[in-house]
N, C-alpha and C positions, 0 to 999 in steps of 0.2 A: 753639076756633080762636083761635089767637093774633097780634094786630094790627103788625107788630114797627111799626111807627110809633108805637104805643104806651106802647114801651119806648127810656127816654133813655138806656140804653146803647147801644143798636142805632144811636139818631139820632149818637151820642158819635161811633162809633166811622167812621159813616160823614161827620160833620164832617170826622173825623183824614182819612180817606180825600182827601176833598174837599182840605181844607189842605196836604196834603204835593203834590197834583198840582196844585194853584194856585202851590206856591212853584218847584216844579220849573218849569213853564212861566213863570213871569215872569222867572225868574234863568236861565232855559234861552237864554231869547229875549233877554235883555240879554249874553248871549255868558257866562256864569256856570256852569263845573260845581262845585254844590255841592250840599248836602244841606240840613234845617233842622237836625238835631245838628251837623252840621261850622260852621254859622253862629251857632249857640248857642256851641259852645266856640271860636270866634276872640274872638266879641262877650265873653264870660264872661272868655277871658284877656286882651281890652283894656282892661279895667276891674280885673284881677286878677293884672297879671303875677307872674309866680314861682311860683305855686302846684303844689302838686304835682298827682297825677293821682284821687288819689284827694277831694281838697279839688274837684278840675274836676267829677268824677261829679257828687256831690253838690249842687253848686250849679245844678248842670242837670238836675240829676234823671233822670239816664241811669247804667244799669248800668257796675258799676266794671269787671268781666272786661273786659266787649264796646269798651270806650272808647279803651283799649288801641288798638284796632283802627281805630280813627277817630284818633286820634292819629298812626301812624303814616303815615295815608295822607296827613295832613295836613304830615306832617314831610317824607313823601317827596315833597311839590311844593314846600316850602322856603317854604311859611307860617307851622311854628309850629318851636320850637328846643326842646327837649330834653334833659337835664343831670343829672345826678345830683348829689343834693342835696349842697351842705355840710354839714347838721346830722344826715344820715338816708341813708347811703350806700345803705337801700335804694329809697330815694325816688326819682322822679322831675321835677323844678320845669320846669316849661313857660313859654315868654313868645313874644309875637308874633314874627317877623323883620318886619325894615322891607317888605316883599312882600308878608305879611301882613298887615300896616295898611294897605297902597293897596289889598292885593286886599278885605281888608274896604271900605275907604272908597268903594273902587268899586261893589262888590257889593250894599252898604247901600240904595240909592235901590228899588232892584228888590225888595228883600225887605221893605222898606217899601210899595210896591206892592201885592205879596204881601197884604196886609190888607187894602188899600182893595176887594179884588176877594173874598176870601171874604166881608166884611162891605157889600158893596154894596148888598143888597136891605133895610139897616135905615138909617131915617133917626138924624138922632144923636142923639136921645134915646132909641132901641133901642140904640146899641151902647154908649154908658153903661151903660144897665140889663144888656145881655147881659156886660159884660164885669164887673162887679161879683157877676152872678152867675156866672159862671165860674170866679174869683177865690175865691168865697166856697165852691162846690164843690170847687173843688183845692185850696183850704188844709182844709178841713172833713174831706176823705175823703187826705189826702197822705198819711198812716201804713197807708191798704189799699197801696199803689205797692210794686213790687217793688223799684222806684229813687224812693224818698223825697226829694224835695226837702230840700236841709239849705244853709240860708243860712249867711253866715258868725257870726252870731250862735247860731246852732243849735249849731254845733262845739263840742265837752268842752272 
């Protein structure tokens, strides 16, 4: 017989569970339709404007095909801009619109929420320790990821 509470990808997967319906419902309830990818790549191109799409994937560790798709929905409410590169006609370089950085700047408090509420039940020297272990398994295991984390130091 097998325990699945015994098994940390089972507990993994039902974190992920937990955390995607914690962020929906605090940025739901702050008047926010968004995602936690749609909030990784606004966050990602505030900190990296220009970059192409496939430089986005990568730094968020989300599939390049599927991103596409998140991209556009984002283009089509007039948060992110969209352009074909100067140096790489088949590129595409992304940056905030001014929409974008208020709907991020607004959106941010709730998505900061967002953790105080999956992380509630550890005082703070658990979520030190949990987050360093966290950390230390997503960088340790990041080459099993179908969408591998790749910073910009990572890049050829």
């Amino acid at each position: 017989m097998t325990n699945l509470d015994d098994l940390p990808g089972h507990l993994i997967r039902r974190l992920q569970q937990i955390a995607v319906s914690a962020f929906m419902t605090e940025t739901g309830a702050a008047g926010f339709d968004l995602t936690p990818v749609q909030f990784a790549v606004l966050a990602t191109l505030e900190d990296n404007p220009g970059i192409d799409q496939a430089t986005l994937a990568g730094l968020i560790a989300y599939d390049r095909v599927t991103i596409g798709g998140v991209i556009a929905r984002l283009e089509g409410r007039g948060l992110i801009e969209r352009k074909v590169s100067a140096s790489d006609r088949r590129a595409r370089t992304l940056k905030l619109t001014e929409e974008g950085h208020a709907f991020l700047a607004s959106a941010r408090p709730s998505v900061f929420e967002t953790q105080n509420v999956i992380l509630k039940e550890l005082d703070d020297a658990e979520k030190q320790v949990f987050m360093v272990l966290l950390r230390k398994l997503t960088d340790a295991n990041n080459e099993l990821s179908r969408a591998p984390l790749r910073r910009a130091a990572d890049e050829p």
